[in-house]
The first five atom37 places (N, CA, C, CB, O) and aatype in JSON, in Angstrom:
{
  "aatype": [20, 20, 20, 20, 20, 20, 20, 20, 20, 20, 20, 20, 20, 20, 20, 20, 20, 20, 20, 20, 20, 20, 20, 20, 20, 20, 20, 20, 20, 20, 20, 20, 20, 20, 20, 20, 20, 20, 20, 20, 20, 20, 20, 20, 20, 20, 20, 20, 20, 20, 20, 20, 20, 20, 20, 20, 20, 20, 20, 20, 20, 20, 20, 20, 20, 20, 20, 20, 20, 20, 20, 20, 20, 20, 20, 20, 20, 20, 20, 20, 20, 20, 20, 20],
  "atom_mask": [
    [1, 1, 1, 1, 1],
    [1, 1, 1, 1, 1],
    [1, 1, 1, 1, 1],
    [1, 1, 1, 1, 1],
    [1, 1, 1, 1, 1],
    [1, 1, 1, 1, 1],
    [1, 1, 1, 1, 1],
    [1, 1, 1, 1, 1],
    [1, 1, 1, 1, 1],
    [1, 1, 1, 1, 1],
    [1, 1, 1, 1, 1],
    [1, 1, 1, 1, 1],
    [1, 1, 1, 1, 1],
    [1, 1, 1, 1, 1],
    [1, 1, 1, 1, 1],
    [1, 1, 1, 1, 1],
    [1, 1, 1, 1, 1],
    [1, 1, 1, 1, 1],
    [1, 1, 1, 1, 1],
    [1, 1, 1, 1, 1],
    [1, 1, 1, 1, 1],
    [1, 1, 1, 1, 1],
    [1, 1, 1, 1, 1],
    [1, 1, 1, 1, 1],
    [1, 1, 1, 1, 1],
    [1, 1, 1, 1, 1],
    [1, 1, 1, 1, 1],
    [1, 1, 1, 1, 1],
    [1, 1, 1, 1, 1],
    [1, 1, 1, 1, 1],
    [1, 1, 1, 1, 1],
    [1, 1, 1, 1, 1],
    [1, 1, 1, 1, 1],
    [1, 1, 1, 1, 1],
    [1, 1, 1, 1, 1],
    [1, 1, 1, 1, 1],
    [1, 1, 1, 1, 1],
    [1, 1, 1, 1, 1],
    [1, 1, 1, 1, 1],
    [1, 1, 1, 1, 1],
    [1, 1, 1, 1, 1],
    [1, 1, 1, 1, 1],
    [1, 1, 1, 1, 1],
    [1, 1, 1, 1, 1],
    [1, 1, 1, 1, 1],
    [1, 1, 1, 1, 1],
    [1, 1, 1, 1, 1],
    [1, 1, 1, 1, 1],
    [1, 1, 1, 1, 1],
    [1, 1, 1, 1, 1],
    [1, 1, 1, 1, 1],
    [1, 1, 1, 1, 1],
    [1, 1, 1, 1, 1],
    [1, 1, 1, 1, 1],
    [1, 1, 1, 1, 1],
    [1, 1, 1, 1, 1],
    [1, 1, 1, 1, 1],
    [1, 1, 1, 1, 1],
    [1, 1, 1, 1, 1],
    [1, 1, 1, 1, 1],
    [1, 1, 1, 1, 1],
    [1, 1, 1, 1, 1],
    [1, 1, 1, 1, 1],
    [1, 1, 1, 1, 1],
    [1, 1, 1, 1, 1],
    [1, 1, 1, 1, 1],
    [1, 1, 1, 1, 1],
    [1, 1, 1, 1, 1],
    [1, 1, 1, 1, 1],
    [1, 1, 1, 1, 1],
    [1, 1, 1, 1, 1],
    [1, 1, 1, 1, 1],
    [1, 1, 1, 1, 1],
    [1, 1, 1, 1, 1],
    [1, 1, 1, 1, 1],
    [1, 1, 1, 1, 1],
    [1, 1, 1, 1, 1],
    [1, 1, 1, 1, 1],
    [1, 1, 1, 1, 1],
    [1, 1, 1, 1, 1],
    [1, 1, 1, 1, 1],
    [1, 1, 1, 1, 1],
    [1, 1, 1, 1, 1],
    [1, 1, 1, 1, 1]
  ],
  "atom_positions": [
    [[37.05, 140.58, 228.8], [37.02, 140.81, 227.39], [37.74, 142.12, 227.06], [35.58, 140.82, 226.89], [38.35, 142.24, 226.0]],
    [[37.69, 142.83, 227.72], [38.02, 144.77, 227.63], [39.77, 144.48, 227.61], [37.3, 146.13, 229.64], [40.54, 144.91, 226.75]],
    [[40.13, 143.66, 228.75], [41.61, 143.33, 228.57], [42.03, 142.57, 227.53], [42.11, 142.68, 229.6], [42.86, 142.96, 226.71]],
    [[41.35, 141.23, 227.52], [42.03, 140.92, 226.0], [42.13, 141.47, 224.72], [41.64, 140.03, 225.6], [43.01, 140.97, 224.02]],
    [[41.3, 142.6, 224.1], [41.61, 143.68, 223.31], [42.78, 144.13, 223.29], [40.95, 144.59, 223.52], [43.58, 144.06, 222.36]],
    [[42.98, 144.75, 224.64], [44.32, 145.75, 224.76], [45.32, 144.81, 225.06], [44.3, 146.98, 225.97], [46.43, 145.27, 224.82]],
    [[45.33, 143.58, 225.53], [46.48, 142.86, 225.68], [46.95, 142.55, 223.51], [45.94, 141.13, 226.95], [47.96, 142.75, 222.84]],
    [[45.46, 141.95, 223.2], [46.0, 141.87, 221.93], [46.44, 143.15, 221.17], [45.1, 141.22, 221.2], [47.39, 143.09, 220.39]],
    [[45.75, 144.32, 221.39], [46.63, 145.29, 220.72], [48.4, 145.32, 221.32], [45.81, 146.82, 221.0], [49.45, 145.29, 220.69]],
    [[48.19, 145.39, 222.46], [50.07, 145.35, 222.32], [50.44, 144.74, 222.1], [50.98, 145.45, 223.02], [51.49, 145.17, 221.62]],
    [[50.43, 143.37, 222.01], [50.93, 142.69, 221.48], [51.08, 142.79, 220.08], [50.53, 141.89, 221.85], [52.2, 142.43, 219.69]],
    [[50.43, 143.11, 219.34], [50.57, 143.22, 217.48], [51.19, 144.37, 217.65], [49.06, 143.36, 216.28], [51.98, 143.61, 217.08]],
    [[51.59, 145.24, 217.8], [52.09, 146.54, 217.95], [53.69, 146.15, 218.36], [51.17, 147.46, 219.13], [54.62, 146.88, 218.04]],
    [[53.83, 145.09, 219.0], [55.38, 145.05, 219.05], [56.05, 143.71, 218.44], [55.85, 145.19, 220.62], [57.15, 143.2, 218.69]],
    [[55.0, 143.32, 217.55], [55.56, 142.19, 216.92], [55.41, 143.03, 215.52], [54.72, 140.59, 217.14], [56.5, 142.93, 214.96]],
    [[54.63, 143.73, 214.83], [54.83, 145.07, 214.0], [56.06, 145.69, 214.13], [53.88, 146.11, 214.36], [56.73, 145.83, 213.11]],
    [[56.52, 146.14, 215.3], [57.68, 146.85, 215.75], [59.01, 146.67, 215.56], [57.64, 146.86, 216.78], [59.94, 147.35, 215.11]],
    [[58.85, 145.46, 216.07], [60.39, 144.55, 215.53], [60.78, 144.19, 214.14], [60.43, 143.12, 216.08], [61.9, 144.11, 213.65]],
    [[59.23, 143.9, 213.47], [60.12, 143.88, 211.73], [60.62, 144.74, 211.11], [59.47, 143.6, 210.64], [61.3, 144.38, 210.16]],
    [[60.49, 146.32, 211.42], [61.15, 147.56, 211.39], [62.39, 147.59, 211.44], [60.83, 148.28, 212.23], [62.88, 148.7, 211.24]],
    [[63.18, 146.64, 211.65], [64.8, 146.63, 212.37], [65.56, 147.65, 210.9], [65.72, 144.38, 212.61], [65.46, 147.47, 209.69]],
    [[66.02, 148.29, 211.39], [67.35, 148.67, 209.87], [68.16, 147.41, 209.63], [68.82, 150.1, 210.3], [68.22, 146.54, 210.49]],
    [[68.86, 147.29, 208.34], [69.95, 146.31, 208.17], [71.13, 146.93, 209.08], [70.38, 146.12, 206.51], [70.79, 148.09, 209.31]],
    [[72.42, 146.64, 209.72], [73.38, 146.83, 210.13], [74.35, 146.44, 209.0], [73.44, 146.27, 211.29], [75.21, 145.6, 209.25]],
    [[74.27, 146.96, 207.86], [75.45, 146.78, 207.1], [75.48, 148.1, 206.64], [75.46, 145.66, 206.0], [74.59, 148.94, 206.56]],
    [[76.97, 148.15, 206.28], [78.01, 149.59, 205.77], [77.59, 149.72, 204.21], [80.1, 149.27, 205.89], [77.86, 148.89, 203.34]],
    [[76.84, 150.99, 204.04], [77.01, 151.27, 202.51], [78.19, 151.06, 202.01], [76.73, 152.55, 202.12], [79.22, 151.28, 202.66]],
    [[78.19, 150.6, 200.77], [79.34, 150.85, 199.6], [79.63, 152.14, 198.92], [79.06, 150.04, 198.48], [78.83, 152.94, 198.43]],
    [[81.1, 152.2, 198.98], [81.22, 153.75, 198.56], [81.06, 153.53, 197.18], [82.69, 154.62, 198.94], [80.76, 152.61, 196.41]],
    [[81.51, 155.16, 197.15], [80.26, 155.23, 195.75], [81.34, 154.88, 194.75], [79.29, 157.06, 195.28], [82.52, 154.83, 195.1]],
    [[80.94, 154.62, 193.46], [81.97, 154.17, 192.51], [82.27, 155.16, 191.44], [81.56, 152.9, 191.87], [81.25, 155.43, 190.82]],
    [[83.75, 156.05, 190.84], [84.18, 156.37, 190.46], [84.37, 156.02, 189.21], [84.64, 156.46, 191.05], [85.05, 155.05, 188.89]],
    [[83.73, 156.87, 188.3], [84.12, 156.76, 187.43], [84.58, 158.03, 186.06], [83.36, 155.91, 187.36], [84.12, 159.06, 185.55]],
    [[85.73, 157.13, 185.95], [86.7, 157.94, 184.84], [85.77, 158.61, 183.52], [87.94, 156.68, 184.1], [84.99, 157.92, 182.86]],
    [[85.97, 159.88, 183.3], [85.6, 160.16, 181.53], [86.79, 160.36, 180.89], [84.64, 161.57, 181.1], [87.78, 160.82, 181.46]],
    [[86.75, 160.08, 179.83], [87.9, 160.03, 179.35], [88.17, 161.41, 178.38], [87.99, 158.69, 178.67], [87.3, 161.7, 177.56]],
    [[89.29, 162.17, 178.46], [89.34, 163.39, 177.63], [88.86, 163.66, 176.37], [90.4, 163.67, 177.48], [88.23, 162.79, 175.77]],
    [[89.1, 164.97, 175.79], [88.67, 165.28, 173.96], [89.83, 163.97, 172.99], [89.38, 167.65, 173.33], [90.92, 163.76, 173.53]],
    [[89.64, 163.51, 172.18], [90.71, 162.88, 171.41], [91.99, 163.66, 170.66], [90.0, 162.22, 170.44], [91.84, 164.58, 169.87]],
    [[92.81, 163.28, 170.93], [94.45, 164.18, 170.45], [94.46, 164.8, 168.54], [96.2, 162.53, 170.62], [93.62, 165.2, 167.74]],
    [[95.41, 164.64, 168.54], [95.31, 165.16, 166.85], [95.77, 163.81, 166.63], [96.4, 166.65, 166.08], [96.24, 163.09, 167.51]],
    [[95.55, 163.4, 164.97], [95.85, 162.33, 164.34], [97.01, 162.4, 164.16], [95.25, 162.09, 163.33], [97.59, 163.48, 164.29]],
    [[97.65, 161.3, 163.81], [99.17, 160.88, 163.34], [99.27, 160.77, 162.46], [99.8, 159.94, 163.63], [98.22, 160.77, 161.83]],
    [[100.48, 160.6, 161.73], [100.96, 160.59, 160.57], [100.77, 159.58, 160.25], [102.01, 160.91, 160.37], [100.37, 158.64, 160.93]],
    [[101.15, 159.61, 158.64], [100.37, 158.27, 157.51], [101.48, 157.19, 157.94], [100.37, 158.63, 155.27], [102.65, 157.47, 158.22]],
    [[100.97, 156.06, 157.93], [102.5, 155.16, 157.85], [102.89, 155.21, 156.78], [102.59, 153.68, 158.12], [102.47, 156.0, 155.93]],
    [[104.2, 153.98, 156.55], [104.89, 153.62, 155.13], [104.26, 153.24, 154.84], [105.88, 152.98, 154.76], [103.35, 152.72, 155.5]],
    [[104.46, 153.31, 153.02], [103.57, 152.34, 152.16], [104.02, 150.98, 152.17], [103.49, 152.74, 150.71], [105.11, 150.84, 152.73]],
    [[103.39, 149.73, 151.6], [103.29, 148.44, 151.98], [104.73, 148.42, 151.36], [101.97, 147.44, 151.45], [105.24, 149.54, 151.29]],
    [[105.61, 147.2, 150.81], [105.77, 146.56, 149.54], [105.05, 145.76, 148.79], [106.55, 146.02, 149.58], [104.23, 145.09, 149.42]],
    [[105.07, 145.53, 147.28], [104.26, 144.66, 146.58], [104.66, 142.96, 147.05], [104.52, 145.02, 144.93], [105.8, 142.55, 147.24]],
    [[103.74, 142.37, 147.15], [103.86, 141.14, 147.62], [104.43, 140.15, 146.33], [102.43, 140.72, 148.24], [104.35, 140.57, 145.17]],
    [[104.85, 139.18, 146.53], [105.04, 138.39, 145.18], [103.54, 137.64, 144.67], [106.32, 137.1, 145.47], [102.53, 137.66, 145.37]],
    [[103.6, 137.04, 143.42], [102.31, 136.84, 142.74], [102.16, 135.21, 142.81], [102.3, 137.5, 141.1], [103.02, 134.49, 142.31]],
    [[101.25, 134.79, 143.34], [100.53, 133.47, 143.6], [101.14, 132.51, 142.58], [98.87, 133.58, 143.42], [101.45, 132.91, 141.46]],
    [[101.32, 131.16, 142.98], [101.62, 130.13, 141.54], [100.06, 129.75, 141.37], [102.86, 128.42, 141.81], [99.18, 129.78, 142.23]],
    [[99.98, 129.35, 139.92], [99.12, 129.11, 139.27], [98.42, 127.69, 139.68], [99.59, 129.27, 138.07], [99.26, 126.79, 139.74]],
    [[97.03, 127.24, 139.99], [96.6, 125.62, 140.25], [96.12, 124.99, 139.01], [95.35, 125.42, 141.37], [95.51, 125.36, 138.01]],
    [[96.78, 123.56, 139.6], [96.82, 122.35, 138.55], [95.48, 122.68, 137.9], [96.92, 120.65, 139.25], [94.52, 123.23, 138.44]],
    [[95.61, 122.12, 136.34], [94.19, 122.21, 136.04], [93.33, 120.65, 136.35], [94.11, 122.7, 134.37], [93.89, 119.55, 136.32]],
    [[92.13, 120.84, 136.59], [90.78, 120.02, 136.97], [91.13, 119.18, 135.87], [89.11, 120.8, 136.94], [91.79, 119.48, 134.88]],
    [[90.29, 117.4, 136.34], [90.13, 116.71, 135.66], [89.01, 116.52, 134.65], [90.32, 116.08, 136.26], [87.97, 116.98, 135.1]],
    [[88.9, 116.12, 133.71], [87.9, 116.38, 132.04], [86.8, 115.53, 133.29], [88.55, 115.21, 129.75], [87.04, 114.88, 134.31]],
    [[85.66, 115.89, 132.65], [84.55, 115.7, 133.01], [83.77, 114.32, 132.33], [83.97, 116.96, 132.78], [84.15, 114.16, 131.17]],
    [[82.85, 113.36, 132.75], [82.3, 112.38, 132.31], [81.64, 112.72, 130.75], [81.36, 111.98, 133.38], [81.5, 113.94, 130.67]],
    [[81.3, 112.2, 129.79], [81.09, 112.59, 128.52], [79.71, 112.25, 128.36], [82.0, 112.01, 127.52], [79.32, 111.08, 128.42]],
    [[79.1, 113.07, 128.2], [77.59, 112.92, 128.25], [76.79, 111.84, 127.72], [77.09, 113.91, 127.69], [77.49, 110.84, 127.6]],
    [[75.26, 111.59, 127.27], [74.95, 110.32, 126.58], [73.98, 111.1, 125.53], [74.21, 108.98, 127.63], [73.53, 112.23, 125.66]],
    [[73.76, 110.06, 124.31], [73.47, 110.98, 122.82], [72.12, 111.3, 123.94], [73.15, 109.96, 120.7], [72.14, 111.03, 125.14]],
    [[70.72, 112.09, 123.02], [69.81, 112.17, 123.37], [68.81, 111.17, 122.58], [69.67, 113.38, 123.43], [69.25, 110.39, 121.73]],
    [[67.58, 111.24, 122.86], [66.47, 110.13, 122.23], [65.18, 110.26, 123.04], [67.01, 108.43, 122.35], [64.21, 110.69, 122.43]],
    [[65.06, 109.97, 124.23], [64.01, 109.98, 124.58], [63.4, 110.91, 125.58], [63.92, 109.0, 124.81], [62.45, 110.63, 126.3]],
    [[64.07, 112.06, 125.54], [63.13, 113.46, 125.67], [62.29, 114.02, 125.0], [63.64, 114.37, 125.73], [62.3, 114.34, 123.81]],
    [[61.22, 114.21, 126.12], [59.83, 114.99, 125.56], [59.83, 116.36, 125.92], [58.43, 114.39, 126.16], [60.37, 116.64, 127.0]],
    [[59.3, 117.36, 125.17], [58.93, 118.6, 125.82], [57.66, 119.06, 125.89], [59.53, 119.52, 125.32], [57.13, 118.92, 124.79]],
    [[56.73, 119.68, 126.9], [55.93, 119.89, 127.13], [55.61, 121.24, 126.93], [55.86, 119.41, 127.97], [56.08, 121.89, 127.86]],
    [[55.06, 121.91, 126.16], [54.86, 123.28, 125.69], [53.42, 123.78, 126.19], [54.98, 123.33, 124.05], [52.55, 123.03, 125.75]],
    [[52.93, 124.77, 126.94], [51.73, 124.98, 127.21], [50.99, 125.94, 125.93], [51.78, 125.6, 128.63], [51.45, 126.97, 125.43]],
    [[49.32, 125.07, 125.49], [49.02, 126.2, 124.87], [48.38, 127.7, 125.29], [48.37, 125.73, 124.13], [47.8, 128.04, 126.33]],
    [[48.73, 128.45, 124.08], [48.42, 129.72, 124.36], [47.21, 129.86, 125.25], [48.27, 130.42, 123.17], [46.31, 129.02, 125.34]],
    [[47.31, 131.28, 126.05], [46.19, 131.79, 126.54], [45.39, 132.01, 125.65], [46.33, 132.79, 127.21], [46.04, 132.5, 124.72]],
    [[44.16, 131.92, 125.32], [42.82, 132.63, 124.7], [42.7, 133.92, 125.3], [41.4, 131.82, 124.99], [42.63, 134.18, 126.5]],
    [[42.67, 135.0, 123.92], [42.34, 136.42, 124.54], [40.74, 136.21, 124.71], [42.79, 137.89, 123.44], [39.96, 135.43, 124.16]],
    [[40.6, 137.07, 125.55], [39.0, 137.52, 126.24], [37.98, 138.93, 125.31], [39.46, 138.29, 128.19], [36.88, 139.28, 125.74]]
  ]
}
């Protein structure tokens, strides 16, 4: 019994051991990066545009359906509130 203890302790102790491994891969160098300087002085104004020519005018719309007399509308008027 006294041995199988210590057999089982070494044993967990080097199966513990081995999952320890480091990776064997090469860091990536490090990545560089640019800032970019203060901003320059502004430039000059451009030319002004030319005026464009002016749109032609659209056809006019066709007249609309002509309504029907009235007659049998009701209106519904609510009466007043009662003051309190």
């Amino acid at each position: 019994m006294r041995y199988l203890l210590a057999v089982a302790a070494v044993l967990s102790a080097l199966a513990l051991s081995a999952c320890d491994r480091q990776p064997a891969a090469v860091p990536a160098p490090p990545v560089i990066v640019t800032v970019p300087g203060p901003a320059g002085p502004q430039g000059a104004p451009g030319a002004p545009a030319e005026k464009g020519a002016t749109g032609a005018t659209g056809a006019t719309g066709a007249e609309g359906a002509k309504g029907e007399q009235g007659g049998g509308t009701i209106v519904v008027v609510p009466a007043p509130e009662q003051q309190r």
